[in-house]
MIDO-169491 format. One record per residue (C-alpha): x, y, z; residue number from 1. Coordinates in steps of 0.02 Angstrom, whole numbers. Layout:
// MIDO-169491
<<X; Y; Z>; NUM> ...
// end
This chain:
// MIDO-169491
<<0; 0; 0>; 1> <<62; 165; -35>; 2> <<89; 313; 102>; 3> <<-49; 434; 34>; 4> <<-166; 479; 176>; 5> <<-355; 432; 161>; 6> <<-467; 604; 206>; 7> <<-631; 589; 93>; 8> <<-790; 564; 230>; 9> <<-841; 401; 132>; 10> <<-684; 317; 232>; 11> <<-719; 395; 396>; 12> <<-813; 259; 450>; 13> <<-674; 120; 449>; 14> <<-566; 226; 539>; 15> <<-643; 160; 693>; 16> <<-620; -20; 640>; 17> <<-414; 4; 627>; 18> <<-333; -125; 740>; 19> <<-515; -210; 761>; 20> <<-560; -374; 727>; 21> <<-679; -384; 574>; 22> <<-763; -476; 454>; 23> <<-750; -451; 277>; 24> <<-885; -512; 151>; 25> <<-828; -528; -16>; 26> <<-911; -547; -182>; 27> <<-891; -722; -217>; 28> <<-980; -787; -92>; 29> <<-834; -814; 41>; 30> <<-793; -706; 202>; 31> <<-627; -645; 282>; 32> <<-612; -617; 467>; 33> <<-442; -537; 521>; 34> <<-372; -353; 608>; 35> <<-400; -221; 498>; 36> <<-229; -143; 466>; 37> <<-256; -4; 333>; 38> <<-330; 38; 181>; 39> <<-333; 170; 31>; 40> <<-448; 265; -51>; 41> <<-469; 119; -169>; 42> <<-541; 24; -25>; 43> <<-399; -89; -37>; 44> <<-387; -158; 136>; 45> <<-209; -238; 228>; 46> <<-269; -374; 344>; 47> <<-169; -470; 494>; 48> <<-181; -609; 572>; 49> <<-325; -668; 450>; 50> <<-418; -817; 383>; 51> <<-548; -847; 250>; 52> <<-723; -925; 296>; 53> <<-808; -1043; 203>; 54> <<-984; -1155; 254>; 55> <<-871; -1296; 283>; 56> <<-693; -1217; 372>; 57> <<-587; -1095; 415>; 58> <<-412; -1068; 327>; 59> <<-285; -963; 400>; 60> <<-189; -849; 272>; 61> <<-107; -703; 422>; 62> <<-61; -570; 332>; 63> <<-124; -516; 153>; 64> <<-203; -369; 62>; 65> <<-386; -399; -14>; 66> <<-417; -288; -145>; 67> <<-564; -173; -142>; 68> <<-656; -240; -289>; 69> <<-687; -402; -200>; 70> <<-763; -326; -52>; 71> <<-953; -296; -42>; 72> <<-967; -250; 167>; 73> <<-866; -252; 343>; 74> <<-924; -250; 497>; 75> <<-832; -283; 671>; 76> <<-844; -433; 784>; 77> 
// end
């Protein structure tokens, strides 16, 4: 992720879920629960410690970057 700073009002809202637990849901059908690290005005989010949720498991990835395109809501747990 680049250094630019995020300042437009549609972001304000996540900047309460930095260092949060969250859950991501994506738009293929899957979910992905991990800290929310950062993001960019692209909605481009960093996540720690994370894993990917499916009906059936739960597979651990820790640290990745989920682009913004995939992501259709998060919410904290």
């Amino acid at each position: 992720m680049s250094n630019e700073e995020v300042t437009p009002v549609a972001f304000e809202p996540l900047k309460k879920y930095h260092g949060m637990r969250v859950r991501i849901f994506l738009t293929e059908d899957g979910e992905v629960e991990g800290i929310l690290k950062g993001y960019d005005k692209h909605l481009n989010v960093t996540i720690a410690d994370g894993e990917m949720i499916t009906s059936t498991q739960k597979i651990k990835f820790g640290d990745f970057v989920l682009r913004g395109a995939a992501i259709i809501a998060i919410t904290e747990l």
